[in-house]
C-alpha positions as CSV (number, residue, x, y, z in Angstrom):
1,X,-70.2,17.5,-56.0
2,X,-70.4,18.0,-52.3
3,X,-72.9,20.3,-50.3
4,X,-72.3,21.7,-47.2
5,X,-73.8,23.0,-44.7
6,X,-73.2,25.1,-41.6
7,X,-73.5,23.1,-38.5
8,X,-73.4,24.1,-34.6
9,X,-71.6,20.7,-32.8
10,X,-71.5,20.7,-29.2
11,X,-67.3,20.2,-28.2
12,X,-65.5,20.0,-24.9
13,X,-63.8,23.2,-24.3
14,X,-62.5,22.5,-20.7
15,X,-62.2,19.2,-17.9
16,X,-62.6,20.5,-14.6
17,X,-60.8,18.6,-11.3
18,X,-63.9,17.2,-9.3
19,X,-62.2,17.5,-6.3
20,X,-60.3,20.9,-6.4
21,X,-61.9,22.3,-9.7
22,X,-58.9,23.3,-11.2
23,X,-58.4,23.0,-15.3
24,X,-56.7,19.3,-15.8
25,X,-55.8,20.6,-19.4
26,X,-52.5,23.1,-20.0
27,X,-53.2,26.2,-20.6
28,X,-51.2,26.3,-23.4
29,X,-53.3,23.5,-24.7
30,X,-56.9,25.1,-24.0
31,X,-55.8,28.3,-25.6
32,X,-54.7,26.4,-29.4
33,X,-57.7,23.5,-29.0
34,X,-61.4,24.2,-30.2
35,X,-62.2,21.2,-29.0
36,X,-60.7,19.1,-26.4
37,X,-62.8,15.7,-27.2
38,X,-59.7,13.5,-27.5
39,X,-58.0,14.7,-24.2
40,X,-57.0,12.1,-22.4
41,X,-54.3,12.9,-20.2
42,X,-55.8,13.2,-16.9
43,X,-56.9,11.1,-14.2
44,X,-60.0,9.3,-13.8
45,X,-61.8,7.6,-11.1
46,X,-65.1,5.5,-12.7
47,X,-67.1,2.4,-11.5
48,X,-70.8,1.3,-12.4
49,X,-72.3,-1.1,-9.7
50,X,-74.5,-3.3,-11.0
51,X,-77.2,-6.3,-9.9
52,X,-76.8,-8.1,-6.5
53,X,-74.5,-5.0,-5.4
54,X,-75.5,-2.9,-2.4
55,X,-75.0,0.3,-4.9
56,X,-77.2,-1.3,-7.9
57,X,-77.6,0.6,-10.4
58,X,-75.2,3.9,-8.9
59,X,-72.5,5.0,-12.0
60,X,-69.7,7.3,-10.5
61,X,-67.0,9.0,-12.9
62,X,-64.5,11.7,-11.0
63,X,-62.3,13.8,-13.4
64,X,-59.1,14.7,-11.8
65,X,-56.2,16.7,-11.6
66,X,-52.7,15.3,-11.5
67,X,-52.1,16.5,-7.5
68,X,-55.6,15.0,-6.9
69,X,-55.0,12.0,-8.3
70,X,-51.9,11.6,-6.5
71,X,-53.5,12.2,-2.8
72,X,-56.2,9.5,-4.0
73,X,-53.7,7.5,-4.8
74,X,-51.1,7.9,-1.5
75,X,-55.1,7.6,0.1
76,X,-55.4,4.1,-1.9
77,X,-52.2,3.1,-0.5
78,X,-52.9,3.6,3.1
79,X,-56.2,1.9,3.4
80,X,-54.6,-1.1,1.6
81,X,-52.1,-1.4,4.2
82,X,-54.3,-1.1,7.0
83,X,-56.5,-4.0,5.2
84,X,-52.9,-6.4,4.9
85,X,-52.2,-5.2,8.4
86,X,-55.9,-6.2,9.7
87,X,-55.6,-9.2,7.7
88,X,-52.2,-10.6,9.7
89,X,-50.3,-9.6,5.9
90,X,-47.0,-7.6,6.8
């Protein structure tokens, strides 16, 4: 025999963009999901810095949208080609 109960559990209904704060989740997609838990298509930027570093103990985690993560990324691209330029790398 099984019992049952009514339970209230907490789910994730949206992901909000850091940056821009736009939905990273389709619309489509938030309107058919109670609970968007598994949702992993979406960028994320995420580091923990831990002893020695000059940041010890400081956790960051950024959500973001598709065109955000993009920028980052183009972003990313530029300041490692000024470090290979500033190095003597072409």
């Amino acid at each position: 025999m099984q019992r049952t109960e009514q339970k209230t559990v907490d789910g994730v209904t949206d992901i909000l963009c850091d940056i821009c704060g736009t939905s990273v989740v389709p619309s489509a997609l938030r309107a058919h999901q109670d609970n968007l838990d598994e949702f992993i298509d979406y960028g994320v930027l995420q580091a923990s810095f831990g002893y020695g570093s000059a940041q010890d103990g400081t956790s960051v985690h950024v959500d973001l949208c598709e065109p955000c993560f993009m920028q980052l990324n183009e972003h990313v691209a530029v300041l490692k080609s000024a470090h290979e330029k500033s190095k003597g790398h072409p």
